[in-house]
C-alpha positions as CSV (number, residue, x, y, z in Angstrom):
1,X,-20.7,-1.4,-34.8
2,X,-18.6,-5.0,-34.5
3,X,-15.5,-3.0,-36.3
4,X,-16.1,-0.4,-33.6
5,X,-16.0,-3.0,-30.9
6,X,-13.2,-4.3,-32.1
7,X,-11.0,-1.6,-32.9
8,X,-12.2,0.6,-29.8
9,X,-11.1,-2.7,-27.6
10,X,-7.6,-3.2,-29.1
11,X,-6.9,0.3,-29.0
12,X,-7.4,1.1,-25.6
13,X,-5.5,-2.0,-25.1
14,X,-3.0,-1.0,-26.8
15,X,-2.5,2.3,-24.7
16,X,-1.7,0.8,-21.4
17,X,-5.0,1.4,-20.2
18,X,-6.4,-0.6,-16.9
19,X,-8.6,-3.2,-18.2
20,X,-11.4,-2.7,-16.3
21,X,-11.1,1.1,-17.3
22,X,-11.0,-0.2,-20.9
23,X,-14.3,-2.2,-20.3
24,X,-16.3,0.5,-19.2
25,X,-14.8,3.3,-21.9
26,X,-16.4,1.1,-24.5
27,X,-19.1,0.9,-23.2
28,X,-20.0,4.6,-22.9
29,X,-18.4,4.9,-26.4
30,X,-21.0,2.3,-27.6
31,X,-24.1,3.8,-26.3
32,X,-22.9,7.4,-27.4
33,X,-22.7,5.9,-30.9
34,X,-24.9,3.3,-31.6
35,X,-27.3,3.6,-29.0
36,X,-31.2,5.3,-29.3
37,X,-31.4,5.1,-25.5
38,X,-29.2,7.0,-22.5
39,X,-28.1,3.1,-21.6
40,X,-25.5,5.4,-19.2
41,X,-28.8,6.2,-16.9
42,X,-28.5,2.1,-15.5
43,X,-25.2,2.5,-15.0
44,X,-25.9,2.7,-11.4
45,X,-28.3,-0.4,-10.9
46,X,-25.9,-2.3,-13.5
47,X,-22.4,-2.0,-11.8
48,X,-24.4,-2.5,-8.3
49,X,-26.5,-5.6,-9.3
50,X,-22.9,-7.1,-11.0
51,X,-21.6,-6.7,-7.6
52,X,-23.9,-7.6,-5.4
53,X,-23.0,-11.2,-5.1
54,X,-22.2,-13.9,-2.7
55,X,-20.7,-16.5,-5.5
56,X,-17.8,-13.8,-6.2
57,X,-17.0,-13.8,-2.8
58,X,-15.2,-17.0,-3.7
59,X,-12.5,-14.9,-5.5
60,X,-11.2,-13.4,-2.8
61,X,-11.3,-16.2,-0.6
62,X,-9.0,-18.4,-3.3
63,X,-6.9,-15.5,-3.9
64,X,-5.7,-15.0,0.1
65,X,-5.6,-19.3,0.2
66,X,-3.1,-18.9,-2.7
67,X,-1.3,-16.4,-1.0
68,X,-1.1,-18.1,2.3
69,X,0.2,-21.4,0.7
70,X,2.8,-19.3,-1.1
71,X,4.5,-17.4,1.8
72,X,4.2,-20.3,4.3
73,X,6.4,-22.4,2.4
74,X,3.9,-25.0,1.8
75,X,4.7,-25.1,-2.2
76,X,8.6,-25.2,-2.1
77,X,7.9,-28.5,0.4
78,X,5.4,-29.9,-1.9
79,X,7.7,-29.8,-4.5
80,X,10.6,-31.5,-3.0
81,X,8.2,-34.2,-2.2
82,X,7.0,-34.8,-5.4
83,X,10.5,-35.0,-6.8
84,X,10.8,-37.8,-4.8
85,X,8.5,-39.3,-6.8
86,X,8.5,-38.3,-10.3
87,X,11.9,-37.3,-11.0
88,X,13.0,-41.3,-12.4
89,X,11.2,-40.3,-15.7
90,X,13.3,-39.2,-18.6
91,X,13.4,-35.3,-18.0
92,X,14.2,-35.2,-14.4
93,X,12.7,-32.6,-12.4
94,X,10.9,-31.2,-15.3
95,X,8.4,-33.3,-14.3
96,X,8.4,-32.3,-10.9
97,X,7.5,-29.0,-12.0
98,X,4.3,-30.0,-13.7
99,X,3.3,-32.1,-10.8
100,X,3.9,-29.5,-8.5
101,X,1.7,-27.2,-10.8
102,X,-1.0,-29.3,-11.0
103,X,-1.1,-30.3,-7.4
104,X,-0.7,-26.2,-6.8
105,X,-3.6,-25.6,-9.3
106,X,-6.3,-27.9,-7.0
107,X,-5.7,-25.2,-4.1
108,X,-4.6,-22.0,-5.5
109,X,-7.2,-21.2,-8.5
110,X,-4.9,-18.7,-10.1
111,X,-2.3,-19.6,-12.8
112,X,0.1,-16.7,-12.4
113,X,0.8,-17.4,-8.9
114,X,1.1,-20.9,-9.7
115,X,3.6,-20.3,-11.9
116,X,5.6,-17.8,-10.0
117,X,5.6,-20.3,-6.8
118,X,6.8,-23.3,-9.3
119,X,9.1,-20.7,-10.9
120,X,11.0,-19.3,-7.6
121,X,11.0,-22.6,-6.4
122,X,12.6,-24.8,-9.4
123,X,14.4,-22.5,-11.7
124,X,17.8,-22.3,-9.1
125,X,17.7,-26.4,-9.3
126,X,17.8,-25.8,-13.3
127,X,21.1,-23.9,-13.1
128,X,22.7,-25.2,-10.7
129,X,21.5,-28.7,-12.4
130,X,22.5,-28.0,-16.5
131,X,19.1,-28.5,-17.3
132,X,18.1,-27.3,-20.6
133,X,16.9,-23.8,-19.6
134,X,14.2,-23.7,-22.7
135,X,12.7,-26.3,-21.4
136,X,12.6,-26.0,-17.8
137,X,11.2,-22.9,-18.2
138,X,8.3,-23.7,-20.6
139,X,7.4,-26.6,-18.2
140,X,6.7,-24.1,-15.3
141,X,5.0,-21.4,-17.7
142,X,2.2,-24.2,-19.3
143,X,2.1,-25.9,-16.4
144,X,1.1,-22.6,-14.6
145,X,-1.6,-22.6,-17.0
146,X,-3.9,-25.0,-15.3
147,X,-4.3,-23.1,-12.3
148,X,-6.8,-22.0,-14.5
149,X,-8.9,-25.1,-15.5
150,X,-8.3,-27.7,-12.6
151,X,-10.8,-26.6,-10.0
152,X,-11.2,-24.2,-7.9
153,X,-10.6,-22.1,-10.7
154,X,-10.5,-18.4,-10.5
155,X,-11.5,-17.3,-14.2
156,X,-14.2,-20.5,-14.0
157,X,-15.9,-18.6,-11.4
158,X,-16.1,-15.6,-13.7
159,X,-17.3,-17.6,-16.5
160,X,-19.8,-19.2,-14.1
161,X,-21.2,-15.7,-12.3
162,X,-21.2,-14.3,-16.3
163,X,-23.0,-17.2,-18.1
164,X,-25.1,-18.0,-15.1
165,X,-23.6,-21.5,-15.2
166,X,-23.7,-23.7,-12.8
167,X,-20.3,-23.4,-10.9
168,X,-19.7,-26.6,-9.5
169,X,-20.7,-28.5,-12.5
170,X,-17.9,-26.3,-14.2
171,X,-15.4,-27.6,-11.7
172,X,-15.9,-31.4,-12.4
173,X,-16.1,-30.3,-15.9
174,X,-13.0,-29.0,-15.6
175,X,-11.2,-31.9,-13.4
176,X,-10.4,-34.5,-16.2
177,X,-9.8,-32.4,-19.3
178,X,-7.3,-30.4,-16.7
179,X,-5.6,-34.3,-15.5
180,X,-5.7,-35.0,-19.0
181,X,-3.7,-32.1,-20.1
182,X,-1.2,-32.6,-17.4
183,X,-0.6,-36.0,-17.8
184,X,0.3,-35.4,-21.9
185,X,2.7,-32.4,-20.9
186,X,4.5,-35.3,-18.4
187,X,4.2,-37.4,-21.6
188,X,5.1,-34.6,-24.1
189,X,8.2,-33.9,-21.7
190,X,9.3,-37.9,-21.5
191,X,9.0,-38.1,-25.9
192,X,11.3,-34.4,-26.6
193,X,14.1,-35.7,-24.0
194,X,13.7,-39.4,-25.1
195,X,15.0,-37.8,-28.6
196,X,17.1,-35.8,-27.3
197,X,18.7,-36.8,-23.8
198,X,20.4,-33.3,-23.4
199,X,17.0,-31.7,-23.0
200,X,17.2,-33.2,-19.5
201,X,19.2,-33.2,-16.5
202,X,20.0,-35.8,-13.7
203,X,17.3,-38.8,-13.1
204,X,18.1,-39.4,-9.5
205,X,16.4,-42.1,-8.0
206,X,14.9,-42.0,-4.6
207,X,14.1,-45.2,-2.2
208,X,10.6,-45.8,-1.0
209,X,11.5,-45.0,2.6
210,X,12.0,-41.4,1.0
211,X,9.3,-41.4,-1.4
212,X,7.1,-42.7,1.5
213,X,8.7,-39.7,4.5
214,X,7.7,-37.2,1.5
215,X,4.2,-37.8,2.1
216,X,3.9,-36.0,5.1
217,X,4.6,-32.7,3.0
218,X,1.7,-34.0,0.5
219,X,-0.7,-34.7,2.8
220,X,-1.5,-30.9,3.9
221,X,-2.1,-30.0,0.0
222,X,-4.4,-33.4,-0.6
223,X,-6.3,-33.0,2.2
224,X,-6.9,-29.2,1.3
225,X,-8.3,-30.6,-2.1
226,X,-10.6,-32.5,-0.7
227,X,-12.0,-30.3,2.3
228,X,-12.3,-28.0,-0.8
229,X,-13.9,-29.6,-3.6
230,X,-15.3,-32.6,-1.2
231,X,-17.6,-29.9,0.2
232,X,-19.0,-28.4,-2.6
233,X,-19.8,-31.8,-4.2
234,X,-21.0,-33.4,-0.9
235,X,-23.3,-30.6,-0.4
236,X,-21.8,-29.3,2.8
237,X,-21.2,-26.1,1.0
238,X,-21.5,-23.5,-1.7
239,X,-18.3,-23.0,-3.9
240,X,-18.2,-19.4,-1.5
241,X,-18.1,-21.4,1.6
242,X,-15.7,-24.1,0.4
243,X,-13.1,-20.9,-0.3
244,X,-13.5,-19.8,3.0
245,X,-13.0,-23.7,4.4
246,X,-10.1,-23.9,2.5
247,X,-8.6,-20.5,3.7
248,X,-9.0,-21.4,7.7
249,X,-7.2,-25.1,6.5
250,X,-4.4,-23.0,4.8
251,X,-4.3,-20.8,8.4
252,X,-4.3,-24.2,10.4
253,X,-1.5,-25.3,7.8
254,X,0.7,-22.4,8.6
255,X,0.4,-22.6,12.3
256,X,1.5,-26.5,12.4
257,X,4.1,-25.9,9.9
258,X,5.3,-22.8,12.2
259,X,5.1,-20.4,9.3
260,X,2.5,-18.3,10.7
261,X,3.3,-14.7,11.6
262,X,1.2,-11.7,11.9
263,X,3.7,-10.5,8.9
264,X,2.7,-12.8,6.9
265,X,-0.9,-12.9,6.9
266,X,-0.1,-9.1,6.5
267,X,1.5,-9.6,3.4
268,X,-0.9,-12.5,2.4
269,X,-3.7,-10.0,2.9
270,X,-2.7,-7.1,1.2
271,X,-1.6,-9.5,-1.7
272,X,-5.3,-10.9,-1.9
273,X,-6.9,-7.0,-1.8
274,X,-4.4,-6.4,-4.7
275,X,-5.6,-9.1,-6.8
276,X,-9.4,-9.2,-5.7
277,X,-9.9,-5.4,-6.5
278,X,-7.8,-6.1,-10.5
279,X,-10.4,-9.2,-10.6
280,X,-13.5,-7.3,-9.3
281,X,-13.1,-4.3,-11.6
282,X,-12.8,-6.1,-14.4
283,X,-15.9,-8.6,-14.0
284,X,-18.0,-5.2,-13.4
285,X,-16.5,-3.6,-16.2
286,X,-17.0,-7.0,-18.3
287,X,-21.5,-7.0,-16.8
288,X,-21.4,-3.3,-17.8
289,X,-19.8,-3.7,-21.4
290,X,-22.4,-6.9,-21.8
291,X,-25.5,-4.7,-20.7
292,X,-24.4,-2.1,-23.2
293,X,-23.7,-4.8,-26.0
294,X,-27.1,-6.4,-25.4
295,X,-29.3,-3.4,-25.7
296,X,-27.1,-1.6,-28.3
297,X,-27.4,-4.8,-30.6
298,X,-23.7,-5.6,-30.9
299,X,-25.0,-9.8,-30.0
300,X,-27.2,-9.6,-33.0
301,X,-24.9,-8.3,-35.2
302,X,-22.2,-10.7,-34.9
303,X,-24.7,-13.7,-35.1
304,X,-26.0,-12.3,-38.0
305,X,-22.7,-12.0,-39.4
306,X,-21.5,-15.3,-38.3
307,X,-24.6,-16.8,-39.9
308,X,-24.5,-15.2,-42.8
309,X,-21.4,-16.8,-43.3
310,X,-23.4,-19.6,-44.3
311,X,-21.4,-22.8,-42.7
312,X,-22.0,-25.4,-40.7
313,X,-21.8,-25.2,-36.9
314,X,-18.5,-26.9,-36.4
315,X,-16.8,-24.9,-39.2
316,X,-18.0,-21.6,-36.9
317,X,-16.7,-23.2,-34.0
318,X,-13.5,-23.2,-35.8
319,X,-13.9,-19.7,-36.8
320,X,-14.3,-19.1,-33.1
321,X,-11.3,-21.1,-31.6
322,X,-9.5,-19.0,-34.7
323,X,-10.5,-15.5,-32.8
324,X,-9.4,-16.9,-29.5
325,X,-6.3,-18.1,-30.8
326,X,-5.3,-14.6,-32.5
327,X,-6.5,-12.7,-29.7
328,X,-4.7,-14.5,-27.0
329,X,-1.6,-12.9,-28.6
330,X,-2.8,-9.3,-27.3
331,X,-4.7,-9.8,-24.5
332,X,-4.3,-10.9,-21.3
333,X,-6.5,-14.4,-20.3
334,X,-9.2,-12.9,-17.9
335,X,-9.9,-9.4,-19.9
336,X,-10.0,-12.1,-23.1
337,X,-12.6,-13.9,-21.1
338,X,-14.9,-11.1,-20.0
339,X,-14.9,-9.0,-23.3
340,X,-15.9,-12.3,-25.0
341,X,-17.8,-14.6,-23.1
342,X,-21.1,-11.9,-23.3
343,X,-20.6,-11.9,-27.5
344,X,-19.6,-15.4,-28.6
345,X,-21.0,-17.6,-25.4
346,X,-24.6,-16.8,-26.9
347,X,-23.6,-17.5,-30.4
348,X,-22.4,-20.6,-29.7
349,X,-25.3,-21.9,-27.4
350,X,-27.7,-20.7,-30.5
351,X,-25.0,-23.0,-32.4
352,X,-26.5,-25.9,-30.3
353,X,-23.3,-26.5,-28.1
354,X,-23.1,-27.0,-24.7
355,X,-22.2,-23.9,-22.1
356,X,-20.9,-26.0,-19.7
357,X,-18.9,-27.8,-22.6
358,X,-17.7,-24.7,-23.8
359,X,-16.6,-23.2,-20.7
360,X,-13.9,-25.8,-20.8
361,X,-13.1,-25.1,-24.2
362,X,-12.7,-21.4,-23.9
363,X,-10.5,-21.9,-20.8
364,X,-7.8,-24.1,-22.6
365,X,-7.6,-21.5,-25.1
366,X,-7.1,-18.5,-22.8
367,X,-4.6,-20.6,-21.3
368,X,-2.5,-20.7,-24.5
369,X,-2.7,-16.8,-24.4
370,X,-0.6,-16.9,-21.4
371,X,2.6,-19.0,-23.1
372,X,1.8,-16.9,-26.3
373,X,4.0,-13.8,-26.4
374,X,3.6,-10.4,-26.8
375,X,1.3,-10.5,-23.7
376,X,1.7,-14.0,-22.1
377,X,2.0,-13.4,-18.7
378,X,3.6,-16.5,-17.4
379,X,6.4,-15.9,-20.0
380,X,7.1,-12.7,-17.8
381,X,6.3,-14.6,-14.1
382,X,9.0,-17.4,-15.0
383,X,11.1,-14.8,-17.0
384,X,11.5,-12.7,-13.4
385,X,12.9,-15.9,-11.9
386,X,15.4,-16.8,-13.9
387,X,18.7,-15.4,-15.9
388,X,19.1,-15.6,-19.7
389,X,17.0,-14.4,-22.8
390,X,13.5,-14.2,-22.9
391,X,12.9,-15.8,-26.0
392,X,14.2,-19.5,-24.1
393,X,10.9,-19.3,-22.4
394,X,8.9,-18.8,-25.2
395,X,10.8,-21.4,-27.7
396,X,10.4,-23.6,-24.1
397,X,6.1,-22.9,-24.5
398,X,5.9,-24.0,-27.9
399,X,5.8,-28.2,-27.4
400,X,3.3,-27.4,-24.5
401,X,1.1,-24.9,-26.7
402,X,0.6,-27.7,-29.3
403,X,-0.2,-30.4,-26.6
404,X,-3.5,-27.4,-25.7
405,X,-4.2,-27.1,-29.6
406,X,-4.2,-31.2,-29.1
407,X,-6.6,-31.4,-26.3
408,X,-9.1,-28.4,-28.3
409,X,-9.4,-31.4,-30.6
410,X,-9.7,-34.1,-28.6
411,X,-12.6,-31.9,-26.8
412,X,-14.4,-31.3,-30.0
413,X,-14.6,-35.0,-31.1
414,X,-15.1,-36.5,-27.7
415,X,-16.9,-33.9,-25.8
416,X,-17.4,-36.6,-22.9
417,X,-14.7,-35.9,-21.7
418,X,-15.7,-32.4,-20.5
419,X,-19.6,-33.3,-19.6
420,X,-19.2,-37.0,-18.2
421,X,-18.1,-35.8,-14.4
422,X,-21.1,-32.8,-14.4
423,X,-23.9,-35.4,-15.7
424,X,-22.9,-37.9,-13.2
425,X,-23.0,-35.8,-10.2
């Protein structure tokens, strides 16, 4: 039954079939197979209880703020301020592209349009610079990643609605492991062109009147963060509520930065409908595949496999960062998420390991699968934006993917540093 998963999974995959299409296939295969019970009868109740509720809401909400911010121009100002600021470290403006990312990540939730707002934005300053393009270009594709893990976060949402985790405690669980991360890839930047000067470009350095005039293109991004995640943790509002704050700010944004049209909300919308629906299929497939998995006995099988492997807990945790690792190369981050979370989050909570804990965990991971090629997706985001092989954006990922691998460790033996924000709130 667990080879059947398996295989059925990566060879559907590997046909080009929709996700979400892919979810739901193996689950009808599954209860044809292995189950004693028509499991197809609940289909209806399953896909609408799955649907049927207010904390995904949120993911639309993020998706259109994202979208906003994009076409208003908001992220190709916020990036010329913060080169104002960060650019005087060895690396140049490679470091405004992880700023900008990470600043981008607080508001947008989604990686892959973080990346492809960095992307657009920085990669005609590489060329016209003589940056070193490998480089460049890995720094925008990892530092996309943490659109993912620095709240609001998109696929913590998911993990949240699926594990019935608490979502705002995964949000400040996800805050200083996400700082953290960005913060050694400024670091991990400042060490390669320290060796190797070439790696970087220009260090120009700016005054403090301009360094201080460039707040006034910060301050509409900070202040989003805050009405945003200042909400939810004041307890104005729900995470749903704070997504819907934080879109009317982004629409109050626009207007005083004149970038509002009925165009582009147009475009912003249909954009966010694009996403949302991609997003919304998949979690339903994801609660349909995990309602079929559950009473078909797939859960109990893998435990029982995993424990008959007769190690201790942490050496199955590493068997489990293993599967992550390998399957990042094939599969994209949110369909890793939702055809894992309802198999191995259960086995690991019987492992006596924190949810919440995990959650973090399992997001850094999926985040390597999106610098990690065949399927990476941010390879192909900052690949669209820029001229040259594809392989300099993957060489580029490598010093980045390490620095995740680095912080997987540093979660294990200090797991503090993922549960200190949620127990003190």
């Amino acid at each position: 039954m667990i080879a059947f998963t398996a295989i059925g999974l990566l060879g559907l995959l590997a046909l080009s079939i929709p996700v979400g299409i892919v979810l739901f296939l193996l689950g009808f295969g599954l209860d044809i197979f292995f189950s004693p019970f028509p499991l197809i009868r609940g289909l209806g109740q399953v896909v609408w209880s799955s649907s049927n509720s207010a904390t995904l809401i949120a993911i639309p909400f993020f998706v259109l703020l994202g979208e906003i911010l994009v076409r208003s121009g908001v992220a190709a100002r916020t990036y010329e301020a913060l080169n104002t600021w960060v650019s005087w470290l060895p690396g140049g403006l490679i470091h405004a592209n992880i700023a900008t990312s990470t600043l981008f990540s607080a508001t947008s939730g989604s990686s892959v349009a973080t990346a492809a707002t960095v992307a657009t934005v920085a990669m005609p300053q590489a060329e016209r610079l003589g940056y070193d393009q490998r480089l460049f270009s890995g720094a925008i594709a990892a530092g996309g990643t943490l659109g993912i893990l620095i709240p609001p976060s998109i696929n913590l949402i998911v993990y949240g609605f699926l594990t019935e985790s608490s979502i705002p405690q995964l949000f400040l669980a996800g805050l200083l492991p996400g700082l953290l991360m960005a913060l050694a890839f400024m670091a991990m930047t400042a060490i390669l062109c320290l060796w190797r000067p070439s790696l970087g470009g220009p260090r120009p350095e700016f005054g403090w009147r301009a360094r201080i005039g460039s707040l006034a293109d910060l301050l509409p991004i900070l202040g989003l963060f805050v009405a945003i995640v200042g909400s939810i943790y004041a307890g104005w509002a729900t995470p749903t509520e704070a997504a819907a704050i934080g879109v009317a700010i982004a629409v109050l944004i626009a207007a005083q930065q004149k970038a509002l049209s009925l165009t582009m909300l147009r475009d912003a919308l249909r954009g966010a409908v694009r996403t949302s629906a991609m997003v919304m299929l998949v979690v339903i497939g994801a609660y349909v595949l995990n309602y079929v998995l559950t009473a078909a006995g797939v859960s109990r099988a893998l435990q029982s496999m995993l424990g008959g492997l007769d190690i201790s807990p942490l050496a199955t945790l590493f068997v489990i960062i293993a599967i992550y690792i390998v399957l990042g190369f094939f599969i994209e981050t949110l369909s890793l998420m939702v055809a894992t979370i309802p198999i191995i989050v259960p086995i690991v909570v019987e492992l006596g390991y924190d949810k919440i804990w995990f959650g973090v965990l399992m997001i850094i991971l999926v985040e390597m699968a999106l610098i990690t090629p065949p399927v990476g997706l941010n390879l192909y985001v900052v690949q669209s934006a820029r001229k040259g092989p594809f392989t300099d954006v993957m060489l580029g990922c490598i010093p980045y993917a390490l620095v995740m691998l680095a912080m997987v460790g540093m979660l294990i033996i200090a797991p503090w540093l993922a549960l200190y924000l949620p127990s003190t709130f």
